[in-house]
PyMOL Python script that loads the backbone (N, CA, C, O; Angstrom):
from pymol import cmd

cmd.read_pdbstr("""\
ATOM      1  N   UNK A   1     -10.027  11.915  10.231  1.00  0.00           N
ATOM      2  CA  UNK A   1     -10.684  10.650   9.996  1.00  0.00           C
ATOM      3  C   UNK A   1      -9.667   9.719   9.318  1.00  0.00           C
ATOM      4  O   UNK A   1      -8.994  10.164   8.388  1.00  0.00           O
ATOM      5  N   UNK A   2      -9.514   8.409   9.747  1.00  0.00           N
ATOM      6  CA  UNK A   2      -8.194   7.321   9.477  1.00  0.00           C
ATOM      7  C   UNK A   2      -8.912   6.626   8.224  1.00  0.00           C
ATOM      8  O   UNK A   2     -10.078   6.907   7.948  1.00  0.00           O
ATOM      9  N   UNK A   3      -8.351   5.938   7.667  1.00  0.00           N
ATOM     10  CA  UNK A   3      -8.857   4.882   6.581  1.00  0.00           C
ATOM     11  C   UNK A   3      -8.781   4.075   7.255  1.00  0.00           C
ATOM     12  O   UNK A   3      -8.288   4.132   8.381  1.00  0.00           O
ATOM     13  N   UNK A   4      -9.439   2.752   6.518  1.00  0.00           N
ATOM     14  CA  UNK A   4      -9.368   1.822   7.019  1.00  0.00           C
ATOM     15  C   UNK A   4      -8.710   0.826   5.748  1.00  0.00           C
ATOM     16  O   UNK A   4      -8.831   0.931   4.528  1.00  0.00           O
ATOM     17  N   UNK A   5      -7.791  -0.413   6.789  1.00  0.00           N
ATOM     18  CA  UNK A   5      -6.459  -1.056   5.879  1.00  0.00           C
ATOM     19  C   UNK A   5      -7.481  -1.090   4.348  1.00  0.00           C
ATOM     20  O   UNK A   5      -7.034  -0.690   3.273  1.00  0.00           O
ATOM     21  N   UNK A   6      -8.719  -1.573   4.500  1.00  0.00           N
ATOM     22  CA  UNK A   6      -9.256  -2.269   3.369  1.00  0.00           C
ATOM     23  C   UNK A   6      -9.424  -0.507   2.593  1.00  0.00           C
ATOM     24  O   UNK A   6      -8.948  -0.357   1.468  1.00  0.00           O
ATOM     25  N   UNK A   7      -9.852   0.244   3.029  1.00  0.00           N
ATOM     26  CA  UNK A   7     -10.079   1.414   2.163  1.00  0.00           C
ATOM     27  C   UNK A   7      -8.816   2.103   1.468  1.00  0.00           C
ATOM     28  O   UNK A   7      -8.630   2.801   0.472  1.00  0.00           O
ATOM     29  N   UNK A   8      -7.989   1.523   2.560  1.00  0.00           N
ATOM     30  CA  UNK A   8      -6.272   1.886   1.615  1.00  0.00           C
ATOM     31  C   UNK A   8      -5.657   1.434   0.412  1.00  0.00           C
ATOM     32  O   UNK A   8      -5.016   1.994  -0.477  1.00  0.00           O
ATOM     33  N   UNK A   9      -6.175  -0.191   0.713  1.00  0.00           N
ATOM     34  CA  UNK A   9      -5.683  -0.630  -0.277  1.00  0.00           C
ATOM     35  C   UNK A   9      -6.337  -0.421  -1.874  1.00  0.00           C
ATOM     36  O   UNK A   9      -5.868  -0.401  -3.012  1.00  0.00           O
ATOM     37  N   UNK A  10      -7.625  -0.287  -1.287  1.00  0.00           N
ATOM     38  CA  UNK A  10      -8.863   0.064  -2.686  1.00  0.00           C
ATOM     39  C   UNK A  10      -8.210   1.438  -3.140  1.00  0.00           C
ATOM     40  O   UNK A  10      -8.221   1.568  -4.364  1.00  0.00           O
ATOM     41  N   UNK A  11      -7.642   2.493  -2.437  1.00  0.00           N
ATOM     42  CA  UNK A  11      -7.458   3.470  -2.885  1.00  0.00           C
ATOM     43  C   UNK A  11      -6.078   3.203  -3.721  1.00  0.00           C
ATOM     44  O   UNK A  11      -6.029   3.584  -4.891  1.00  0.00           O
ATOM     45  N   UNK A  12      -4.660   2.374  -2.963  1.00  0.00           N
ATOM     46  CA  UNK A  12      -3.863   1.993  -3.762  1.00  0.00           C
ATOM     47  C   UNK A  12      -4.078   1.507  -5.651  1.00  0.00           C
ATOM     48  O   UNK A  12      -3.553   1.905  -6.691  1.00  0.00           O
ATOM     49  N   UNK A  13      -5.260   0.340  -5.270  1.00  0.00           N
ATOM     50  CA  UNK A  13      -5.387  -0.162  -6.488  1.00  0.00           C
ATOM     51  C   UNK A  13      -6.200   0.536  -7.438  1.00  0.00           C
ATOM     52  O   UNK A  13      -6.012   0.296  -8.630  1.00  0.00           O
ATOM     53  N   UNK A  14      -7.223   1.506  -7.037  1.00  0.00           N
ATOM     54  CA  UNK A  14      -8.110   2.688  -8.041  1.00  0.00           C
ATOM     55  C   UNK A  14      -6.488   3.510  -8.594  1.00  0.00           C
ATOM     56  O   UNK A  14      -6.465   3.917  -9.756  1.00  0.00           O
ATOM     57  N   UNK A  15      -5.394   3.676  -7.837  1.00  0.00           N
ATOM     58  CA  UNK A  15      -4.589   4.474  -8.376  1.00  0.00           C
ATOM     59  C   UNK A  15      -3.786   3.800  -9.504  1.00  0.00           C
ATOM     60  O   UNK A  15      -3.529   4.267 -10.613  1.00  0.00           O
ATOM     61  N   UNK A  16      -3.382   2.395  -8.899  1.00  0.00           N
ATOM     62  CA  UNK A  16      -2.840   1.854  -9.823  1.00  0.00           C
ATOM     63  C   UNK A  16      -3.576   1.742 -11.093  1.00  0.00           C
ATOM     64  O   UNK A  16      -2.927   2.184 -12.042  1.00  0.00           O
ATOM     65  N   UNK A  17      -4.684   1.303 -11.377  1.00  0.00           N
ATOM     66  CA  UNK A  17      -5.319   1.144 -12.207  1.00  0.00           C
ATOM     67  C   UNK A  17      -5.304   2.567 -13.395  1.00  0.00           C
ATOM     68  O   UNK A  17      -5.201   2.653 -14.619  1.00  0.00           O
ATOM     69  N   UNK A  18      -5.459   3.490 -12.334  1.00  0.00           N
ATOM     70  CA  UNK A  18      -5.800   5.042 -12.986  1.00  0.00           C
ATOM     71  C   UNK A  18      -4.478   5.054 -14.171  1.00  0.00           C
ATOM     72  O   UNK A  18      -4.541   5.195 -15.392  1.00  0.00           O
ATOM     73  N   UNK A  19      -3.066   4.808 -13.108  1.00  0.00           N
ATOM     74  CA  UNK A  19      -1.618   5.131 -13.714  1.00  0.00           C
ATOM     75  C   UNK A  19      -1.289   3.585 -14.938  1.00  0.00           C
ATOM     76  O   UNK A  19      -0.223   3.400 -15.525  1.00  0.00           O
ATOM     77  N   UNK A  20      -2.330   2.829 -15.022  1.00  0.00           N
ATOM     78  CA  UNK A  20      -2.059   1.699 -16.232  1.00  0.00           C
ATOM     79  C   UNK A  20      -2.623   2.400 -17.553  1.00  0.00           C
ATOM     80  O   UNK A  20      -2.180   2.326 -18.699  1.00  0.00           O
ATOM     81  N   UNK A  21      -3.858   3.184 -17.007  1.00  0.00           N
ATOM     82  CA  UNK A  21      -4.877   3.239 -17.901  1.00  0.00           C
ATOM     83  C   UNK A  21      -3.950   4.842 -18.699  1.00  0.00           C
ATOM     84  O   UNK A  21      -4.077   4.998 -19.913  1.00  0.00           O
ATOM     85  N   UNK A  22      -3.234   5.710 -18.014  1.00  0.00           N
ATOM     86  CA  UNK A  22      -2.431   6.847 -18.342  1.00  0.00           C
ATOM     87  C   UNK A  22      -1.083   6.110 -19.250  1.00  0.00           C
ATOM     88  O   UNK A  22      -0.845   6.554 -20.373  1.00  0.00           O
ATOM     89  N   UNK A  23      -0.305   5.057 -18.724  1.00  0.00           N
ATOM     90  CA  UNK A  23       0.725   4.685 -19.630  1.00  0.00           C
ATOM     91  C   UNK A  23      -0.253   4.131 -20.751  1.00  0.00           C
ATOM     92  O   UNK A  23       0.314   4.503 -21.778  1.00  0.00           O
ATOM     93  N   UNK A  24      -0.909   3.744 -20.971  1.00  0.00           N
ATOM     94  CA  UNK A  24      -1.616   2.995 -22.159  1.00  0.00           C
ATOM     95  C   UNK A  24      -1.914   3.855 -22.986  1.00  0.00           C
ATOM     96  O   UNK A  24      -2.189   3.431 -24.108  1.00  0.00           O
ATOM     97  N   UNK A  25      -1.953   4.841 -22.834  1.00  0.00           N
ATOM     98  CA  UNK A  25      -2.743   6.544 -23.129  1.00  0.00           C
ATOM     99  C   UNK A  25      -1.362   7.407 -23.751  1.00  0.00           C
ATOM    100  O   UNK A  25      -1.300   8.090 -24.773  1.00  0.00           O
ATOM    101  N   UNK A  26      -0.454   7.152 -22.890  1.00  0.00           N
ATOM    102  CA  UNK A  26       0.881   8.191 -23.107  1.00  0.00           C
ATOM    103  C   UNK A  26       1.882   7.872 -24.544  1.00  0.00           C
ATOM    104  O   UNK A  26       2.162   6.798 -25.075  1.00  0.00           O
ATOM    105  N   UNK A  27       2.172   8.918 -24.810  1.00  0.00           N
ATOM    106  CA  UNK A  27       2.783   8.799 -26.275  1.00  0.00           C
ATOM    107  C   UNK A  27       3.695   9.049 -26.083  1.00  0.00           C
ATOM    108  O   UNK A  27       4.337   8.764 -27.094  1.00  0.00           O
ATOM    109  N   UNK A  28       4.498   9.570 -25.165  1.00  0.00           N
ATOM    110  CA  UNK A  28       5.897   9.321 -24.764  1.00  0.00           C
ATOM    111  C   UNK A  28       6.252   7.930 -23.979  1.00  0.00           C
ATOM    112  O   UNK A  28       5.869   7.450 -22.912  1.00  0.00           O
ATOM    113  N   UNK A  29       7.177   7.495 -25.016  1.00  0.00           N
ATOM    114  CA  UNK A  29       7.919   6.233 -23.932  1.00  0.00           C
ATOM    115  C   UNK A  29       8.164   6.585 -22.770  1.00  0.00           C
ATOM    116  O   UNK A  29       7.883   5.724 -21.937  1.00  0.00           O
ATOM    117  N   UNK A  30       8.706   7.798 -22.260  1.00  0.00           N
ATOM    118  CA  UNK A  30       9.448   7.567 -20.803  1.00  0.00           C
ATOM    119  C   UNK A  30       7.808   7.918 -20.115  1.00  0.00           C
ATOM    120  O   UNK A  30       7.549   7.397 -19.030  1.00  0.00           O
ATOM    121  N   UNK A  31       6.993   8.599 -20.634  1.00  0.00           N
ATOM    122  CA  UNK A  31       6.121   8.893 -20.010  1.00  0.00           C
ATOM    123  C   UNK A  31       4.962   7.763 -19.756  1.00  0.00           C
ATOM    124  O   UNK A  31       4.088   7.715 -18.891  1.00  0.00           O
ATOM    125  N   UNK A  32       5.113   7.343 -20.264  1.00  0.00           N
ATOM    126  CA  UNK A  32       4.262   5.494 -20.186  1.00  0.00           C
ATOM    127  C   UNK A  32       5.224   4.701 -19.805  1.00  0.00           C
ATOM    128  O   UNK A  32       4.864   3.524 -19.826  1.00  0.00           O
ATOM    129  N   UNK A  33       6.300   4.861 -19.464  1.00  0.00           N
ATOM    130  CA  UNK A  33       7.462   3.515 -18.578  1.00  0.00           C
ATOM    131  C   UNK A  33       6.997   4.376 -16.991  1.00  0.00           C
ATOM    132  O   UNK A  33       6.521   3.705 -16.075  1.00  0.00           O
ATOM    133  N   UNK A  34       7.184   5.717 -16.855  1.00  0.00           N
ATOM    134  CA  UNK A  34       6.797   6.209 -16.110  1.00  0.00           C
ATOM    135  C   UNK A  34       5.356   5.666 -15.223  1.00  0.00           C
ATOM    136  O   UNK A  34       5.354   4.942 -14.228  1.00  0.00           O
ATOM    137  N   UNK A  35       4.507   6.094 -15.729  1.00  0.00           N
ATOM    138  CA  UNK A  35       3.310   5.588 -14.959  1.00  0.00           C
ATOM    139  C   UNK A  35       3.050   4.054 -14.975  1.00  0.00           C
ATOM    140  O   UNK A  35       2.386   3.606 -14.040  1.00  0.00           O
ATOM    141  N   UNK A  36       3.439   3.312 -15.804  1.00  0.00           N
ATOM    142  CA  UNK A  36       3.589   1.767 -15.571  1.00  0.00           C
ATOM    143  C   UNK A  36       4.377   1.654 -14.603  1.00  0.00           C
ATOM    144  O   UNK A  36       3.717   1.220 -13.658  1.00  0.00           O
ATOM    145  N   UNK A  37       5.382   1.797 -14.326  1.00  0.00           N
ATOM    146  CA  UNK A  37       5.750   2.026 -13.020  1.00  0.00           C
ATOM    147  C   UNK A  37       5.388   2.460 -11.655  1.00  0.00           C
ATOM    148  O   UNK A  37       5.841   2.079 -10.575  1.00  0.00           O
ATOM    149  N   UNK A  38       4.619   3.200 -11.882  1.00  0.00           N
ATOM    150  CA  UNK A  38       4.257   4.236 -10.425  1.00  0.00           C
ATOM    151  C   UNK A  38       2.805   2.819 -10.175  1.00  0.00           C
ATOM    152  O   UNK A  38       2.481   2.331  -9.093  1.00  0.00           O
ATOM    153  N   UNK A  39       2.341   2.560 -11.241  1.00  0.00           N
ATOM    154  CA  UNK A  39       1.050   1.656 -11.103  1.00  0.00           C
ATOM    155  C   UNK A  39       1.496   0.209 -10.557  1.00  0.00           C
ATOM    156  O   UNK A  39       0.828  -0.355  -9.690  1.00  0.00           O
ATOM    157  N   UNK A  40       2.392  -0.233 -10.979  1.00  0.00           N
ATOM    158  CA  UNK A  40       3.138  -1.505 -10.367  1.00  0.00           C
ATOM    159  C   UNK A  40       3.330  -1.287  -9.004  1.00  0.00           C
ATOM    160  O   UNK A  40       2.922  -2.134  -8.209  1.00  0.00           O
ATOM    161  N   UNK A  41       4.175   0.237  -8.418  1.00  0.00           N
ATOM    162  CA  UNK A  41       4.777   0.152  -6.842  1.00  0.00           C
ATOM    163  C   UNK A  41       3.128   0.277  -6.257  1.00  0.00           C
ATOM    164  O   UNK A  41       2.823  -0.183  -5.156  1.00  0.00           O
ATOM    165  N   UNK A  42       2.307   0.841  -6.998  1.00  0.00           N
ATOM    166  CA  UNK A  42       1.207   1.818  -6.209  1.00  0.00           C
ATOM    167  C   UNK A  42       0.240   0.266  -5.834  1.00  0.00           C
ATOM    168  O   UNK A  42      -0.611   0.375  -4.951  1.00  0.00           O
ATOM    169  N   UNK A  43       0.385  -0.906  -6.416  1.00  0.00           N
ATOM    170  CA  UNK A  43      -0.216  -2.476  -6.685  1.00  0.00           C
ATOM    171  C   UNK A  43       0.460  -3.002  -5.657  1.00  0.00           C
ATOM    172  O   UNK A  43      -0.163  -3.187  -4.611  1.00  0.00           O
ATOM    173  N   UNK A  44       1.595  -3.285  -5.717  1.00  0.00           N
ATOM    174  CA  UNK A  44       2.773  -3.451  -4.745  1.00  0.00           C
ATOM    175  C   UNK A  44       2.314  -3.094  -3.438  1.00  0.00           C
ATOM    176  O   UNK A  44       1.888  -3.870  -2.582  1.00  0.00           O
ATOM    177  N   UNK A  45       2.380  -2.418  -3.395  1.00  0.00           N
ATOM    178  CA  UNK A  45       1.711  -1.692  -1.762  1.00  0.00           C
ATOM    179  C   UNK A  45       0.441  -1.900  -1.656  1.00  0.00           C
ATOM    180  O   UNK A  45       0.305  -2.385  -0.532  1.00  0.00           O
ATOM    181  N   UNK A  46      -0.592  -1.823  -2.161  1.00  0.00           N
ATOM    182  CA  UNK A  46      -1.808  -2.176  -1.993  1.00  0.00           C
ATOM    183  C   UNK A  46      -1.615  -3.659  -1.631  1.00  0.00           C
ATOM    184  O   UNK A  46      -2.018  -4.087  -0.550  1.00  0.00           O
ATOM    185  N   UNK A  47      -1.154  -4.246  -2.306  1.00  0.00           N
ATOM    186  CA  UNK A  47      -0.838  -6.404  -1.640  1.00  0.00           C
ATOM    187  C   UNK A  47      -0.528  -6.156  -0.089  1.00  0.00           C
ATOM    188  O   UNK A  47      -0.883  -6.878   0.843  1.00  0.00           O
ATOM    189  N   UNK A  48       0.417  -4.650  -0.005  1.00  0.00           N
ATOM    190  CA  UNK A  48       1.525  -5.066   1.409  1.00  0.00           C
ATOM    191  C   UNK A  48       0.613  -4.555   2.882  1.00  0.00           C
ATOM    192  O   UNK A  48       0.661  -5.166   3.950  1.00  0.00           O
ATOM    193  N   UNK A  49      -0.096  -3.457   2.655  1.00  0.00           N
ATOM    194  CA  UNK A  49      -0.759  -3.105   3.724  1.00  0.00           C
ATOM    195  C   UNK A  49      -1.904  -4.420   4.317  1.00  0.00           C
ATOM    196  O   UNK A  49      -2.799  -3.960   5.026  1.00  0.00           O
ATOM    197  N   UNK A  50      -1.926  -5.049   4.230  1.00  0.00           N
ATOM    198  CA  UNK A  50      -2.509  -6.238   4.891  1.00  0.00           C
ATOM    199  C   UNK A  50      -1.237  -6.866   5.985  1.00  0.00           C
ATOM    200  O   UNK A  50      -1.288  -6.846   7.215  1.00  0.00           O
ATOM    201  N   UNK A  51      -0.266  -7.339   5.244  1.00  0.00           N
ATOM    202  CA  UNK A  51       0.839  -7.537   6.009  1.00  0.00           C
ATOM    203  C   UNK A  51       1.186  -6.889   6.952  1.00  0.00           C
ATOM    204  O   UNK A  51       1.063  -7.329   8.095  1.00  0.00           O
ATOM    205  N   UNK A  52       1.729  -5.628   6.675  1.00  0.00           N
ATOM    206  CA  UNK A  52       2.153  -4.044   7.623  1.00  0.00           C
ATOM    207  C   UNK A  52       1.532  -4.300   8.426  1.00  0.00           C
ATOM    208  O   UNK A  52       2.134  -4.845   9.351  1.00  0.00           O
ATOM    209  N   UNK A  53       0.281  -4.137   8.584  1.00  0.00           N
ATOM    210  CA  UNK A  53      -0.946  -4.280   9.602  1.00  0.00           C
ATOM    211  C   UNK A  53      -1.009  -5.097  10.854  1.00  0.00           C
ATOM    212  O   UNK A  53      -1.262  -4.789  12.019  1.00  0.00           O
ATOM    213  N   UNK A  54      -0.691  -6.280  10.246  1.00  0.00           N
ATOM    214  CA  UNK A  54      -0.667  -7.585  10.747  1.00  0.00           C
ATOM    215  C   UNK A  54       0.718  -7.597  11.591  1.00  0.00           C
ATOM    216  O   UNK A  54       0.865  -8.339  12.562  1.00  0.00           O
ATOM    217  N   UNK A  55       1.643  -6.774  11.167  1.00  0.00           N
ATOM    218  CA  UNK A  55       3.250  -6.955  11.380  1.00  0.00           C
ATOM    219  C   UNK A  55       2.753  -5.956  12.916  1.00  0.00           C
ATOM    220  O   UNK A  55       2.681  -6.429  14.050  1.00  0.00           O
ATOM    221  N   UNK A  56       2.474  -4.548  12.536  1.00  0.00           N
ATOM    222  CA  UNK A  56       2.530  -3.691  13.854  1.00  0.00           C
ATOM    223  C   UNK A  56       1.555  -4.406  14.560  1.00  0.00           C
ATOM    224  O   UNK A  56       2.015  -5.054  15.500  1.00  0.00           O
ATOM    225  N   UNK A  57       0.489  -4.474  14.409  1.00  0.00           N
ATOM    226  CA  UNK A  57      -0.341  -5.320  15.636  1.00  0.00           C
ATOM    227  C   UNK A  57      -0.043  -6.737  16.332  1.00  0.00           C
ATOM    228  O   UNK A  57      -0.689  -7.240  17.252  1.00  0.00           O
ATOM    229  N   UNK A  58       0.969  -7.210  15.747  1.00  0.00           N
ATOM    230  CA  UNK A  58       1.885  -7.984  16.472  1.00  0.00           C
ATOM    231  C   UNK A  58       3.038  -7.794  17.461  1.00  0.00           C
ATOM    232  O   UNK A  58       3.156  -8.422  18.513  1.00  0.00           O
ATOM    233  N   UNK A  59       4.055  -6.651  16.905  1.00  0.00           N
ATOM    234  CA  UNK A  59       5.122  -5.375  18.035  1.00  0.00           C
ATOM    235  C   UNK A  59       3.987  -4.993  19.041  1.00  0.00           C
ATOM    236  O   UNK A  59       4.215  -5.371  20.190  1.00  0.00           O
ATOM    237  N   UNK A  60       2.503  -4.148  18.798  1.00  0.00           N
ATOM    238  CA  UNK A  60       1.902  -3.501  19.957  1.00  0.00           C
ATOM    239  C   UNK A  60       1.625  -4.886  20.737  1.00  0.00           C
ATOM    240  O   UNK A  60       1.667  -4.749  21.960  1.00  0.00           O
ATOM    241  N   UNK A  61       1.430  -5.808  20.415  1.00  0.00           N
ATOM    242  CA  UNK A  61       0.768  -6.670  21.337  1.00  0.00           C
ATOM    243  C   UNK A  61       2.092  -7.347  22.465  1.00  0.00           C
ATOM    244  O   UNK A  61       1.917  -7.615  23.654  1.00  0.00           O
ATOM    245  N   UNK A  62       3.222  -7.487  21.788  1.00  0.00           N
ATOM    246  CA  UNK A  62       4.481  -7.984  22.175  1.00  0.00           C
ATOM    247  C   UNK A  62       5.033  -6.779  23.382  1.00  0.00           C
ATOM    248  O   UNK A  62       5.415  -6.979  24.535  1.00  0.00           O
ATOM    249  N   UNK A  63       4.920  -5.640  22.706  1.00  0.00           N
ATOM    250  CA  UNK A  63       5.412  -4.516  23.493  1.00  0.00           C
ATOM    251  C   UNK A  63       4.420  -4.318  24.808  1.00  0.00           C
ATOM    252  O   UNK A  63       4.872  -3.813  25.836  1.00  0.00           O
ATOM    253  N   UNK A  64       2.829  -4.813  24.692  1.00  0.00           N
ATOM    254  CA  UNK A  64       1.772  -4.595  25.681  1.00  0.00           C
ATOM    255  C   UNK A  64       2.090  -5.340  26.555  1.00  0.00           C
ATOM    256  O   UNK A  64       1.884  -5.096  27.744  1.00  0.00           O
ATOM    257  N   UNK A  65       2.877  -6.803  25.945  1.00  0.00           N
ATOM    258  CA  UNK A  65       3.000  -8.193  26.715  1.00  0.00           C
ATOM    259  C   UNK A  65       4.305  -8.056  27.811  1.00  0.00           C
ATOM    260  O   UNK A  65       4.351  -8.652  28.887  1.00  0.00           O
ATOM    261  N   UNK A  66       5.289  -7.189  27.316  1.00  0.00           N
ATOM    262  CA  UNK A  66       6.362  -7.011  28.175  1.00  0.00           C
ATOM    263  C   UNK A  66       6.120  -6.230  28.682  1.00  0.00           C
ATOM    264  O   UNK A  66       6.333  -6.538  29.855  1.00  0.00           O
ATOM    265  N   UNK A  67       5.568  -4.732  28.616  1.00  0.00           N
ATOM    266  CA  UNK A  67       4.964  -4.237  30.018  1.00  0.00           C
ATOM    267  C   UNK A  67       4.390  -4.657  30.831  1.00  0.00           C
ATOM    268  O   UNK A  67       4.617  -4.383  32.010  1.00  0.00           O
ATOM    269  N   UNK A  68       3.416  -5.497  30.409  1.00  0.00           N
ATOM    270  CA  UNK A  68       2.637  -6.277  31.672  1.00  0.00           C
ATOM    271  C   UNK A  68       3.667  -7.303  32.470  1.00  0.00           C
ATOM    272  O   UNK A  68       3.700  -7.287  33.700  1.00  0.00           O
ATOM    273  N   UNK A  69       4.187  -7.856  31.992  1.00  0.00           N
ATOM    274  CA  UNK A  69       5.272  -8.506  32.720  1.00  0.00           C
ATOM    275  C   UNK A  69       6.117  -8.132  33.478  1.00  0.00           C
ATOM    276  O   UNK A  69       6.545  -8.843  34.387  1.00  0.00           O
ATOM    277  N   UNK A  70       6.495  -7.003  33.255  1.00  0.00           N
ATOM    278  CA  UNK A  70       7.653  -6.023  33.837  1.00  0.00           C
ATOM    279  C   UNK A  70       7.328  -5.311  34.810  1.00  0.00           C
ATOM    280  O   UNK A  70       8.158  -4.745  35.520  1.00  0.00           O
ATOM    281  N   UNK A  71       5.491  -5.209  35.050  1.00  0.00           N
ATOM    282  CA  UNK A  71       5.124  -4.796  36.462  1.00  0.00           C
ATOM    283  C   UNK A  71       4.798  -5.372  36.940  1.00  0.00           C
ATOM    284  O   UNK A  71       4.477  -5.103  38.097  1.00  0.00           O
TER     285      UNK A  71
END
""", "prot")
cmd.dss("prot")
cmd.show_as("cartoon", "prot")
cmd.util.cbc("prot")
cmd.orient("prot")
């Protein structure tokens, strides 16, 4: 069973959120630079899969468009 873009990104940002709420929590510096980090890329990507999306369903449609042409 696939996700869907919107269920990806919710899952991105429940993670990010999870890994803010762990550096806020962590009593080691590297271990709270750590998950502030992982929560930023894990945010990061949740913004980008809308794009991605948008990007390949543009190649399949381009790539559909020159086959059809080419026969």
């Amino acid at each position: 069973m696939s996700m869907t873009d919107e269920q990806l990104a919710e899952m991105h940002k429940l993670l990010a959120d999870y890994h803010r709420r762990l550096a806020r929590e962590a009593a080691i510096d590297v271990t709270q630079q750590y998950h502030a980090d992982l929560a930023q890329r894990l945010a990061d990507e949740a913004a980008l899969i809308p794009r991605r999306t948008a990007i390949v369903q543009r190649l399949h449609e381009r790539e559909r468009q020159e086959r059809d042409n080419g026969e």
